[in-house]
N, C-alpha and C positions, 0 to 999 in steps of 0.2 A: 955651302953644302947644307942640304937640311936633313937634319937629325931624323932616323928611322926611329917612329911611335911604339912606342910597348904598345905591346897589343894583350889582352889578359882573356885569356880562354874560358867559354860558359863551361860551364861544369851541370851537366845535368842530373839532377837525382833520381838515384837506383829507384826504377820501377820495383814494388813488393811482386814476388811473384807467388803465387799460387797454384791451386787447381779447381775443383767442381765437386760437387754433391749433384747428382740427377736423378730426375724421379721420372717412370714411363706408369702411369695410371690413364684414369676414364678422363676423359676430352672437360675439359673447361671445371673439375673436382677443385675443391678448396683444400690445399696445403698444407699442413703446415711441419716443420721439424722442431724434433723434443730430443731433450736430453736427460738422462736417467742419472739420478742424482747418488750417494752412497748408502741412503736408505731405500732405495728402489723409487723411489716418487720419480714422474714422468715431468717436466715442464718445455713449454714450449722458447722455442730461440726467438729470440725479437729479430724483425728482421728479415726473417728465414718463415716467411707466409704467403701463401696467396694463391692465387687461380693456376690451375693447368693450363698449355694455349689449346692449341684447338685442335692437335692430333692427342692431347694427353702426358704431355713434357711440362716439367718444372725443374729448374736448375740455378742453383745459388753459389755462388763464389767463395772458396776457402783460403784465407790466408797460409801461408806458409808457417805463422806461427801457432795456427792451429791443429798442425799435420799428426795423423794421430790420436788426434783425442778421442773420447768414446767413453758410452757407444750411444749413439744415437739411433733416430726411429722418421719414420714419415709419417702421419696422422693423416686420414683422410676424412673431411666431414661434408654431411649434406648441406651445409653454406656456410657462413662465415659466421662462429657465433653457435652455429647447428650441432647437430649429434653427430657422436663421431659413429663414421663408418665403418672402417679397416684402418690396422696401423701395420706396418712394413716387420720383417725383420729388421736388428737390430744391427749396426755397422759402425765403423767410425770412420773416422775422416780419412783421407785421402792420407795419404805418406810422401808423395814426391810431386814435383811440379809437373803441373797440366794435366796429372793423373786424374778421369774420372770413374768416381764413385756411380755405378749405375744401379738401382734398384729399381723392380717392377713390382708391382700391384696389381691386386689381384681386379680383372675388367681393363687389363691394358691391354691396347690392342697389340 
């Protein structure tokens, strides 16, 4: 008779789950999100930059273990590097999974 094989089951790791930050501004605007420090200074999130696509959407991924925090801003500048435009009000992050954050700028369509 031959022996039934252990068999050892994959164990796959928990996906981090999350939600979004979303920005609706002008078509192809440069980016970026800042965070408001406890002296009022502004700086920008690494990471968390870059072009609008091409109806004027920018959207960046929030861990769950960032749920909450705040408060943050959206910067808009005329290129990368450039003068800033317009900054958003002021928000924080999401609170629950898959939850998004939507803010609009002013010249969204």
């Amino acid at each position: 008779m031959t022996p039934v094989p252990t068999i050892t089951p994959i164990v796959v790791a928990s996906v981090v789950e999350g939600a979004y930050i979303e920005l609706h501004a002008r078509p192809k605007a440069w980016t970026v999100v800042q965070w408001q420090d406890g002296l009022g200074a502004w700086h920008i999130v690494e990471g968390w930059q870059g072009s609008a696509d091409e109806v004027g959407e920018a959207r960046w991924w929030v861990s769950s273990t960032q749920f909450g925090l705040g408060p943050f801003r959206w910067a808009i500048y005329d290129k990368p590097g450039g003068a800033l435009v317009v900054t958003s009000r002021t928000f924080a992050l999401p609170k629950v999974v898959r939850q998004r954050v939507q803010i609009t700028v002013g010249g969204a369509p």
